[in-house]
C-alpha positions in Angstrom: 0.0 0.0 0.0 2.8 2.2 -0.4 1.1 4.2 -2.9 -2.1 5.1 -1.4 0.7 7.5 0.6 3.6 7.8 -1.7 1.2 8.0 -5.1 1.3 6.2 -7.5 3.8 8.3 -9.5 5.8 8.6 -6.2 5.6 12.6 -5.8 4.2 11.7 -2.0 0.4 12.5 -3.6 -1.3 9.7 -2.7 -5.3 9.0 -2.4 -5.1 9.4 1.8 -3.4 12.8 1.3 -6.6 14.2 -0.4 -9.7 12.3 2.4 -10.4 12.9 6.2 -8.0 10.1 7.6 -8.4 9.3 11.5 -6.0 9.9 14.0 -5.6 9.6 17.8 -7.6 11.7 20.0 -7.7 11.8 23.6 -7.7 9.4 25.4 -6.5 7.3 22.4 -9.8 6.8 20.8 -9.8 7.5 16.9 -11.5 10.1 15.4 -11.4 12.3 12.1 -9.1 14.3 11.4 -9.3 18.2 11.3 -9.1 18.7 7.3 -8.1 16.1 4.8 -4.4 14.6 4.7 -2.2 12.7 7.3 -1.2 13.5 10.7 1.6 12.8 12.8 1.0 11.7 16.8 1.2 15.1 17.7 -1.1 16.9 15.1 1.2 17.8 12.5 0.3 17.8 9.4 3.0 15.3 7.7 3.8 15.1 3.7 4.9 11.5 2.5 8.0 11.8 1.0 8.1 12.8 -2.6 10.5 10.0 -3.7 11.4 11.4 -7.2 13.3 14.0 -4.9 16.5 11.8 -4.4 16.2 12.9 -1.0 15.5 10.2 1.5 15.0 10.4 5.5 17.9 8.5 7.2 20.2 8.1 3.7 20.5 7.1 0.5 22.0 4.1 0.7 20.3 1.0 0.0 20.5 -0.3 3.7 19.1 2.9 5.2 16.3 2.8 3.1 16.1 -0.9 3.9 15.9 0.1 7.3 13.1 3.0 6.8 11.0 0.2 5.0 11.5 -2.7 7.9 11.1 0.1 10.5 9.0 2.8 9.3 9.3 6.4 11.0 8.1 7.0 14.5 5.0 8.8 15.2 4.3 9.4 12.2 1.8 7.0 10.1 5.0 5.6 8.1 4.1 2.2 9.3 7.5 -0.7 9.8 6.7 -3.8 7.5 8.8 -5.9 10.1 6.7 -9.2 10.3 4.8 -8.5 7.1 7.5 -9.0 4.4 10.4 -11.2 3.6 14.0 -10.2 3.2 13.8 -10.5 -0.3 10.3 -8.6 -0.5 11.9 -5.4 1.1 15.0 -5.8 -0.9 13.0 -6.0 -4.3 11.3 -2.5 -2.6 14.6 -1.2 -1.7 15.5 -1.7 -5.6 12.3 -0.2 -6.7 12.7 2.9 -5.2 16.6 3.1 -5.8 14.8 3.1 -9.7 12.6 5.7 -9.6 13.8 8.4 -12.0 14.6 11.9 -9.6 14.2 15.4 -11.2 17.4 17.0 -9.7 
């Protein structure tokens, strides 16, 4: 599902940066969020990464983004795939987005 964040294009446009998403509220419970877009765990509004930038949180090289696949980012909804793919899976990902042509 990276797309439905990233886009399908990978300019970080996807579908659930354009609807009412939920987030936490107090207390934990979910609720909508104040406009359309995603949030992070403190109520920032968060961008997914446009990943024809060539810029990439935590590095460029192929483990880092390895890493930011497996692990995800923190508080924001970035979710880890730890558990959910293979090795190879995340590798193959890992390859993909190393392919994506950047506009530098």
């Amino acid at each position: 599902n990276c797309f439905s964040c990233h886009g399908e294009t990978a300019r970080g446009n996807g579908a659930s940066t354009e609807v009412i998403n939920k987030i936490k509220g107090p207390g934990g419970v979910e609720v909508d969020a104040p406009e359309p877009g995603l949030f992070d765990v403190w109520g920032n509004k968060v961008k997914p990464r446009d990943l024809t930038s060539g810029i990439f949180r935590g590095g460029l090289r192929p483990i880092d983004i390895y890493r930011r696949i497996v692990v995800g980012i923190k508080g924001t909804p970035m979710p880890g795939t730890a558990n959910k793919l293979e090795p190879e899976q995340v590798w193959d990902l890992v390859n993909y987005v190393l392919s994506i042509p950047t506009e530098n």
